[in-house]
C-alpha positions, 0 to 999 in steps of 0.5 A: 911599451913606451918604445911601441907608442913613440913611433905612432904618437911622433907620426899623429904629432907631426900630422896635427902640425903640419908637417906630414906633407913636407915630409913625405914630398920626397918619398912622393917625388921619388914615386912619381920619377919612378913612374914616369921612368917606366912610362918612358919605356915601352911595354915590350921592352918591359915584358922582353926584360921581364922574361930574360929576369925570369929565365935567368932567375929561376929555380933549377928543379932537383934531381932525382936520386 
């Protein structure tokens, strides 16, 4: 039981301390350098890359017997 509260009452700790903010900074700079790589690349190239994934990817239907 005191396994399922550890996690919950380290993260309210670490809020009523402070350093919450400082904590999550990288996982917040890590989205934003992701954003700002997709942003970098157009629309079209996205979808072109998207479809190739997609035909590549899909499932082969099964064959009757």
């Amino acid at each position: 039981m005191f396994r399922i509260i550890r996690w919950p009452l380290l993260a309210l700790a670490l809020i009523v301390i402070g350093l919450w903010p400082a904590a999550a900074a990288p996982i917040a700079l890590a989205g934003a350098g992701l954003a700002a790589v997709i942003a970098a690349i157009p629309g079209p190239v996205l979808l072109g890359a998207a479809v190739i994934a997609w035909l590549r990817h899909q499932p082969t239907p099964a064959r009757a017997a």
